[in-house]
C-alpha atoms as one frame of an Amber mdcrd trajectory, in Angstrom:
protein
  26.365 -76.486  26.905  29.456 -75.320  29.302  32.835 -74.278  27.653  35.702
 -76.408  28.831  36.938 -73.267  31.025  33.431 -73.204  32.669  33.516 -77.238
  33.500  36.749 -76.677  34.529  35.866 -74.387  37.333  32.879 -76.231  37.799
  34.615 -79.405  38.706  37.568 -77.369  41.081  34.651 -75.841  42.644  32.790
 -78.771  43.088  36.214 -80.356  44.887  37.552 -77.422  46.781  34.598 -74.931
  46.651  37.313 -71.705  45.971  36.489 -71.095  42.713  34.548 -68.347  41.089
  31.376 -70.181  39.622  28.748 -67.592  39.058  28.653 -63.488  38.445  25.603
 -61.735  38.641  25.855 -58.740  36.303  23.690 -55.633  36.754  24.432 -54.604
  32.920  22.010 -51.895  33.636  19.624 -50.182  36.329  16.791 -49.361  33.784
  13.708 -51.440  33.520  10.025 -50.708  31.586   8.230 -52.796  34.479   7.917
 -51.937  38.302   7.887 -55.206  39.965   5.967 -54.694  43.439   8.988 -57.360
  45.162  12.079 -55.465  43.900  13.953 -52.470  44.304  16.696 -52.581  42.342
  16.350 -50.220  39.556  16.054 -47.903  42.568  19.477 -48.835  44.052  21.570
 -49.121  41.254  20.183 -45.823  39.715  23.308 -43.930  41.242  26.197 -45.258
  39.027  26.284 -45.332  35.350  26.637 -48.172  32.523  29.966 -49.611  31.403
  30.626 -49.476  28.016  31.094 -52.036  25.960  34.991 -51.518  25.944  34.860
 -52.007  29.478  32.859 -55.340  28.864  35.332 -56.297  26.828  37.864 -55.693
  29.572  35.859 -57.234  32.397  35.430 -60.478  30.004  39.167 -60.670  29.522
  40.110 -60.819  32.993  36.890 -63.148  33.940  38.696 -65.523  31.185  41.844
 -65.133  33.267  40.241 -66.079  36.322  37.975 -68.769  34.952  34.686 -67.428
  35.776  32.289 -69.711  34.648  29.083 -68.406  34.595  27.925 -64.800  34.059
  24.055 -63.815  34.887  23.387 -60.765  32.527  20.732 -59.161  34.771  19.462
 -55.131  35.400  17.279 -53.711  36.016  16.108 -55.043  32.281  19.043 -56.281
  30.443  17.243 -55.698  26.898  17.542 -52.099  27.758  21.051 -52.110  26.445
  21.030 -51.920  22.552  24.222 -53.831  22.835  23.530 -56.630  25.168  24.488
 -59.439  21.726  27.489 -57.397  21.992  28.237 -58.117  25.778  27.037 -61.586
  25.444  29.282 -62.568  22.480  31.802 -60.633  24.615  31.521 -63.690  27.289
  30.828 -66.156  24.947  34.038 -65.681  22.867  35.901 -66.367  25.750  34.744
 -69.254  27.084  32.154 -67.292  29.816  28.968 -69.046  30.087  26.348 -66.775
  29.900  23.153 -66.580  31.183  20.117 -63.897  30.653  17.450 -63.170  33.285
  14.562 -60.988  31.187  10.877 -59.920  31.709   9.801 -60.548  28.302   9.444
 -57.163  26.962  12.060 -57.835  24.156  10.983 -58.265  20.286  11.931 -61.064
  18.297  14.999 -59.450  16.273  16.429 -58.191  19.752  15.773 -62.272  20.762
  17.619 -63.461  17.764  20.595 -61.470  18.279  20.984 -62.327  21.742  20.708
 -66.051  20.711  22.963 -65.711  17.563  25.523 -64.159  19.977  25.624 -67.194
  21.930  22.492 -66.179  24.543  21.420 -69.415  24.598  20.191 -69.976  28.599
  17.158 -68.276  29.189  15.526 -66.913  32.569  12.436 -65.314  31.765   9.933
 -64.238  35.042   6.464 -65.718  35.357   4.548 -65.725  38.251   1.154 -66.806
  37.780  -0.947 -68.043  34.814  -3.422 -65.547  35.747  -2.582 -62.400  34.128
  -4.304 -59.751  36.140  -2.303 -61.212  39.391   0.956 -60.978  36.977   0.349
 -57.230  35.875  -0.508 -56.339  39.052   3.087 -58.035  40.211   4.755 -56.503
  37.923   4.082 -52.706  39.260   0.289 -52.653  37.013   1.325 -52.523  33.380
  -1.739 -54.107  31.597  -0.720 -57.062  29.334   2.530 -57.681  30.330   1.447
 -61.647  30.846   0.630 -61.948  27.408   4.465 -60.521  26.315   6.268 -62.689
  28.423   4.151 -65.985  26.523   5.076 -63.884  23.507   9.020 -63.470  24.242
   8.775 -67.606  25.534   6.953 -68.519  22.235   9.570 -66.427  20.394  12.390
 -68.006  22.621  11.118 -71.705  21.861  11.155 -70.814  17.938  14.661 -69.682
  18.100  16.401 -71.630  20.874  18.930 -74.878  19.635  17.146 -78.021  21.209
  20.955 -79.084  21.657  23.179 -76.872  24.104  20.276 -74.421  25.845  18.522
 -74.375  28.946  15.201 -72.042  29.736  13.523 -71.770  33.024  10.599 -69.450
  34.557  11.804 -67.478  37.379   9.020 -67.315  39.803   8.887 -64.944  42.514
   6.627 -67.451  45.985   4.546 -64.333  47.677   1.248 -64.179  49.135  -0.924
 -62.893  46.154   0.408 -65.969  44.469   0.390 -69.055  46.405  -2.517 -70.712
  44.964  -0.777 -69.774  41.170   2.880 -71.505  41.563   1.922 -75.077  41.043
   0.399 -74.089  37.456   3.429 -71.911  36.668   5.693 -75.351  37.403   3.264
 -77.730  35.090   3.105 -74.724  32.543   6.929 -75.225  32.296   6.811 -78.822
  32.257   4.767 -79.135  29.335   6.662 -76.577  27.337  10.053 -78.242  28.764
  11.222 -74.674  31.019  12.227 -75.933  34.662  10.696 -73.565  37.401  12.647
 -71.549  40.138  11.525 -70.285  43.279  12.434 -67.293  44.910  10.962 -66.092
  48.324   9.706 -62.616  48.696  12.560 -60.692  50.408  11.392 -57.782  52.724
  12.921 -55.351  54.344  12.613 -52.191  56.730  13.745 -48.135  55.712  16.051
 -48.323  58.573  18.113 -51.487  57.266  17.852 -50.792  53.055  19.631 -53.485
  50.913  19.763 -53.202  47.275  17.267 -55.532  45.697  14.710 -55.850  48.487
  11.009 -54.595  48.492  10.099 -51.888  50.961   6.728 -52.902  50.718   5.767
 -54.564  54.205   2.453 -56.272  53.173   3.994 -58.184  51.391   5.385 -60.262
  53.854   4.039 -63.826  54.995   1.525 -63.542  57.645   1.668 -66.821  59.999
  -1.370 -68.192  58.318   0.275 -67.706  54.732   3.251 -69.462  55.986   1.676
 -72.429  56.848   0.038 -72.122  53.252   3.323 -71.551  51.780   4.687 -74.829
  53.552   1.861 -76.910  52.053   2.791 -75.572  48.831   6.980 -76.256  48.882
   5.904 -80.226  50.241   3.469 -80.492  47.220   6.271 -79.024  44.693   9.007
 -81.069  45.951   6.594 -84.282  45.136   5.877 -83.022  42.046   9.949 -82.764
  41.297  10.266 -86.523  41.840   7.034 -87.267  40.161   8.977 -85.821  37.159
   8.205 -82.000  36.742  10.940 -79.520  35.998  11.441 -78.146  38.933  14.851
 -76.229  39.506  15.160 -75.973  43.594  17.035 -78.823  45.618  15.310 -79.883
  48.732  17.199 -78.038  51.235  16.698 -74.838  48.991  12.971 -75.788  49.551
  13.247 -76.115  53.211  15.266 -73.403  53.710  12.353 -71.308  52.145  10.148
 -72.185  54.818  12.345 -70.942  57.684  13.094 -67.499  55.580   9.747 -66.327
  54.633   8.841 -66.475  58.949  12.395 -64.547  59.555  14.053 -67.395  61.083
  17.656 -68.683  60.297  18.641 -70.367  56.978  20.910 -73.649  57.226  22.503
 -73.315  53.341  25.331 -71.589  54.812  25.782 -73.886  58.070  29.159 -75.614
  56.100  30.769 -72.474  55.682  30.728 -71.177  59.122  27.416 -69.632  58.844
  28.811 -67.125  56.176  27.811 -67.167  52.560  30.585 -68.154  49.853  31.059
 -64.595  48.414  33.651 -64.084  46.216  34.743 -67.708  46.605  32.403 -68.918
  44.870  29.917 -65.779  43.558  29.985 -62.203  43.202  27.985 -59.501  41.660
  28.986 -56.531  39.051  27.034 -52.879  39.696  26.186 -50.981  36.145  29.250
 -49.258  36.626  31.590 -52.521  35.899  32.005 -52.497  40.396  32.570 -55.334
  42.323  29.917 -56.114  44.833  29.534 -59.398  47.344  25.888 -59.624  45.918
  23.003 -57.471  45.240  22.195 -56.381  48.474  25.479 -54.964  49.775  27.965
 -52.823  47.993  32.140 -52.323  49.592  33.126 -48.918  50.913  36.057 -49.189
  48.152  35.550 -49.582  45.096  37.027 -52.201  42.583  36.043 -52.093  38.989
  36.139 -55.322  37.324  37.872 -54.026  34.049  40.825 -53.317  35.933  43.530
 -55.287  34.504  44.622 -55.594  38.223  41.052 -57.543  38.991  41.956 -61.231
  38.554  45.110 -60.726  40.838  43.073 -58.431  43.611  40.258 -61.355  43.497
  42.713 -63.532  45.261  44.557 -60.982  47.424  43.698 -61.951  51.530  43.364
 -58.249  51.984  40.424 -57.890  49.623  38.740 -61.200  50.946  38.903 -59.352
  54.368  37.155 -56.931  53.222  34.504 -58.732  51.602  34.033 -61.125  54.590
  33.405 -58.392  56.803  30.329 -56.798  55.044  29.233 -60.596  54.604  29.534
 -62.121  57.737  27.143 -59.588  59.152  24.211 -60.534  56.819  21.494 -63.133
  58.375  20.927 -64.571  55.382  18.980 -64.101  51.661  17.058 -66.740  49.683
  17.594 -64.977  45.918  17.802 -68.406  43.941  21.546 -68.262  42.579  23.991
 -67.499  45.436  22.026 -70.216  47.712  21.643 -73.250  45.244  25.488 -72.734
  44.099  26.732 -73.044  47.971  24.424 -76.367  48.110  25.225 -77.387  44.858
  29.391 -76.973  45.251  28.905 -78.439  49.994  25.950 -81.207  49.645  26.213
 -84.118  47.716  22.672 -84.508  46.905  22.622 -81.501  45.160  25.324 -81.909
  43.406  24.111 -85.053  41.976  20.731 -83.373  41.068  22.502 -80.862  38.972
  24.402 -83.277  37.092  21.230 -85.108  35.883  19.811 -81.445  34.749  22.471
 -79.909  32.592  24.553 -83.185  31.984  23.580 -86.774  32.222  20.044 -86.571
  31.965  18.183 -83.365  30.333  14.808 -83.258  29.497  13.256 -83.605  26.226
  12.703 -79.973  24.613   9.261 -80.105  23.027   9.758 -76.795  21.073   8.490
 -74.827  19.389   5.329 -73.417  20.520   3.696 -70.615  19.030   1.543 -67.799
  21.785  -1.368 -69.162  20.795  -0.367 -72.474  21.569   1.165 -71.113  24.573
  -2.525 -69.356  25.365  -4.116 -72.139  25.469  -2.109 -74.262  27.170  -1.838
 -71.577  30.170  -5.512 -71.127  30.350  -6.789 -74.819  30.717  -3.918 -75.610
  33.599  -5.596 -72.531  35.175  -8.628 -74.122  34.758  -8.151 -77.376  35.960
  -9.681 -78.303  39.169  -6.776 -79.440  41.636  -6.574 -78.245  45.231  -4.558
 -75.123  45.464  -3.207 -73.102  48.556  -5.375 -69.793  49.248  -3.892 -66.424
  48.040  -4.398 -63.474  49.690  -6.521 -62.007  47.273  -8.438 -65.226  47.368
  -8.663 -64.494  50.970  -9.704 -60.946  50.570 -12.469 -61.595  47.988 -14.088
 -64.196  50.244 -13.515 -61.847  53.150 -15.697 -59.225  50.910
């Protein structure tokens, strides 16, 4: 699945954890969905697109330095007529890429992306119900049934050999009692699940991808829900469901969503590992330490002087100053790569995934297939952790 440049940095970073794993591209700011939890069409709405030249550019020099994963991301990446042009930009050069997506693309935009090389797959799901999901994703009516559409389309069109598709799910309190029949739903289509924690924030402190929106935040009660809920997943990951997050991830979660400290970052002096190990690209080609904080300068990644200013101690100065000040995130990406690359555990669980021991794909599925499948894990009595709305209609 990984180029030989990609398991080469893999292993180095693995060994010495100095070596630049992961890029989170923000190929574009526009999106056709208004998630309630994010904000970062809003953010990134100032500075404009690269062009594809300059994708060509900012591939060469990620070659150079052996970057070996890129996260093609937005806003929407499908926005961008020529996203099979920026993946086979990667993907020629030995990039890994990844695409994170909300479903919205057809099949014919699908096929190019995977007959450019687009073969790992992030698509968002957040409940099997989809009223709760179209109200998630900023009330667009049947946006749940295209993102079964764009998976049933993905399944049909995916290799079995060489790919890798997972639902990113975003834990808040509308959909607590909803997450454990998201993770099934990917088992039994073969998609691991990923968590990501609600991330909050105030007017007076902004940062780029965070919600505004203060209800939703974990109320005490909702936390001790939410705790329930991360025990009972973490079971179900040794009981044999696909479930993406390593168990300090999962605990880490817990102390997050009730504002308290985060240990992922305790074996780096309490700093994250950006740029050593991560970074993030603005639309406009711009370096950024991740998607909540941007550098007064700016340093575009097409530069041909990029792959020499990535290792200059002047620049890491820089960098580790806006970092160091940050108490913490729990996105998904720049957490699990710091415990994958610092504790062993990890590191051995993500070996089994994409190496030694991948799951079976069962594909393809078609939406009806899909449908159905969806609405009788819904339906099946189990005991699930109260939602707010659950609490609010009983409240009523």
């Amino acid at each position: 699945m990984f180029s030989k440049l990609s398991k080469r940095t893999l292993a180095r970073a693995a060994l010495l954890q100095d070596a630049p794993v992961y890029v989170q591209f923000y190929v574009t700011a526009r999106c056709n969905l208004t998630c309630e939890q994010c904000n970062i069409i809003y953010a990134n709405a100032d500075v404009r697109e690269v062009t594809i030249d300059e994708v060509e550019r900012i591939a060469d020099n990620f070659a150079e330095m052996g970057v070996a994963i890129v996260l093609l991301t937005g806003g929407e990446p499908f926005a961008r007529r020529d996203l099979a042009q920026i993946i086979k930009a990667f993907e020629t050069r030995g990039v890994h890429v990844r695409m994170q997506t909300n479903g919205f693309a057809n099949e014919e935009r699908i096929i190019e992306a995977i007959e450019a090389g687009g073969c790992d797959i992030s698509i968002s799901l957040d409940s099997l119900h989809g009223a709760t999901q179209d109200k998630i994703n900023g009330d667009f009516d049947e946006s749940w049934h295209q993102a079964l559409k764009a998976i049933a389309t993905f399944t049909q069109h995916l290799p079995k050999k060489d790919s890798f598709a997972s639902l990113g799910c975003v834990m808040q309190p509308g959909n607590l009692g909803d997450i454990e029949d998201v993770i099934r739903f990917g088992t039994e289509i073969s998609w691991f699940t990923s968590l990501v924690p609600v991330h909050v924030t105030k007017f007076r402190r902004p940062r780029g991808f965070r919600t505004f929106d203060q209800t939703l935040s974990f109320r005490p009660e909702e936390a001790d829900e939410a705790d329930k809920l991360l025990d009972r997943v973490r079971a179900m990951r040794k009981e044999g469901f696909l479930l993406y997050d390593s168990d300090q991830y999962l605990d880490d979660i817990k102390e997050f969503i009730r504002d308290k400290p985060t240990s992922w970052r305790r074996k780096n002096s309490g700093v994250c590992d950006s740029p050593n190990l991560y970074f993030a690209l603005l639309p406009n080609g711009n370096f950024a330490p991740c998607c909540d904080f941007r550098l007064p300068s700016k340093y575009p990644a097409y530069d041909p002087a990029f792959p020499k200013l990535y290792r200059d101690s002047v620049f890491r100065d820089e960098v580790h100053e806006v970092v160091k000040a940050c108490d913490g995130c729990m996105y998904g990406s720049y957490p699990e790569i710091t415990i994958s690359m610092r504790f062993l555990a990890a590191k051995i669980q993500r070996t089994q995934t994409f190496l030694t021991s991948p799951p079976e794909k069962k594909w393809p599925f078609t939406y009806e297939e899909l449908l159905e499948k969806a609405q009788r894990i819904r339906s099946e009595p189990r005991n699930r952790p109260i939602s707010r709305q659950d609490q609010t209609k009983k409240a009523s």
